[in-house]
Phi, psi and omega in degrees: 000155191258127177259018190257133032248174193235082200261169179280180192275001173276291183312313167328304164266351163293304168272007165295324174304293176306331180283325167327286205293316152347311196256316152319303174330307181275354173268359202255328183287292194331302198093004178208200203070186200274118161283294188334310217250311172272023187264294194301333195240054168286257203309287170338291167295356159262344158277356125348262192264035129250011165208333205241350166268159191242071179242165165197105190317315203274001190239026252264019170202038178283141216300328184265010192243106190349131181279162164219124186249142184233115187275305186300100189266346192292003154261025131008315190269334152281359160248008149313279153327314188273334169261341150324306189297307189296351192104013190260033155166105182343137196296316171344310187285010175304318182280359176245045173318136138082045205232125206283151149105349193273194177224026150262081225273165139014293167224153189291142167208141183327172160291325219255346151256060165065052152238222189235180172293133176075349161270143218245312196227127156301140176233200173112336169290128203264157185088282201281355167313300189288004151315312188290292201295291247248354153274325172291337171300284197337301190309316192282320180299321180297294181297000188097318209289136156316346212297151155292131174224105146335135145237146169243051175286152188257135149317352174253005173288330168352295186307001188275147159283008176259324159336284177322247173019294184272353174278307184288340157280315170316323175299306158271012172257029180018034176280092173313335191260038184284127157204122171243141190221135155239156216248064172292109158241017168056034159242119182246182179312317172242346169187173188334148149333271150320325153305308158340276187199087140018026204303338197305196299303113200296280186007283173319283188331292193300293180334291200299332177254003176096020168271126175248133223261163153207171171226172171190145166297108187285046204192003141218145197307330159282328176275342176279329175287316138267018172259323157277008145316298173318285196320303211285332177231022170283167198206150189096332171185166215277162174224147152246161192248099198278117173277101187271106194251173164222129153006082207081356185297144193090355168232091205309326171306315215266321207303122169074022185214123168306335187281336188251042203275309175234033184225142173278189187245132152304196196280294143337311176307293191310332170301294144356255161332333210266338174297316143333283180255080144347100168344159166220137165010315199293324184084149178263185202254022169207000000 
């Protein structure tokens, strides 16, 4: 399988700008959808499927080739973007986010239901994405195979308890070949994390359950390629990765505010923004 391209960490943050400046495009066409989140898992996701996955856009359900389960699915518009770019489907279809009948829906949904190439499951019902990555780890470990299996959790998905559940099967069923990355930015829908429900200390907790922890700032490039390097190649238990983001990021009004959790930017607001996160090479797709 072809994992190229293979960009440097420089090219590596042009393009999360353009996937940044992607995703203002696209909400300014829908006119709704998610800012926050998928502002902040900008930077992940292009070091994902641009350096760190064993994916081929021309192949995207070849038999060796890494899973990725996105639980938070309501972020959507980055890995929209982000398989636009990587090549599995023409930046065009970029303009019909959230648009009926198109198959850029709300929340992700698979090819064999009017969804896209390379997304393995609908997701967005909060909680069960990592049920799904920890059967498919198992299934895959049963069966021989290398593959790597991706989770995406939002910290505040934390607070569902069918998480927990799949952190203590994964621990006892040992699937190394297990990697959960949480998008800790302490923002949920209506207010701090922590004002909600607490998650600290998450470490302990995952420690505690038979987890092996690792962190990284989730807003650099070095630190996201090598820390989940580390992770990818640790053995013996499942591992997570706490990812410290910030909420909107790279758009100074959005940075860090919990209110842009699920609202698009109006047309000023986008102008803005899109000013903000500086044109790059790559060019936009409208």
């Amino acid at each position: 399988m072809s994992r190229n391209p293979v960009l440097n960490v420089n090219e590596l943050n042009e393009m999360s700008r353009q996937i940044r400046r992607d995703i203002i495009n696209m909400l300014l066409i829908a006119k709704s959808g998610h800012s926050g989140g998928p502002l902040g898992t900008a930077d992940i996701f292009t070091a994902l499927y641009f350096n760190l996955l064993n994916v081929d856009d021309k192949n995207p359900y070849a038999e060796d080739r890494d899973y990725l389960f996105l639980s938070i699915g309501h972020i959507a518009p980055v890995w929209y973007a982000t398989l636009a770019r990587r090549g599995y489907f023409p930046l065009e279809e970029l303009k019909t986010l959230r648009k009926v009948n198109g198959r850029l829906q709300g929340h992700p949904a698979p090819l064999k239901t009017h969804g896209l190439p390379g997304i393995e499951i609908a997701s967005g019902s909060l909680g069960q994405g990592l049920s799904i990555a920890v059967g498919a780890a198992l299934g895959l470990k049963l069966d021989g195979k290398p593959n790597t299996v991706v989770c995406i959790n939002g910290d505040g998905e934390l607070q569902e308890g069918q998480i927990w559940e799949a952190v203590m099967t994964a621990a006892h069923h040992k699937t190394d070949n297990l990697i959960m990355i949480v998008d800790k930015n302490d923002c949920q829908i209506d207010n701090r994390v922590q004002n909600v429900m607490n998650l600290d200390p998450m470490a302990d907790k995952f420690r505690a359950f038979g987890w092996e922890v690792f962190e990284m700032d989730g807003h650099d490039m070095n630190s996201i390629v090598d820390t989940f390097t580390k992770a990818k190649a640790f053995k013996g238990k499942p591992k997570v990765i706490i990812a410290n983001t910030k909420m909107g990021r790279g758009v100074s009004f959005m940075e860090d505010d919990y209110k842009w959790h699920g609202v698009p930017p109006n047309e000023e607001q986008g102008r803005i923004a899109l000013k903000e996160l500086a044109p790059t090479r790559f060019g936009d797709f409208v």
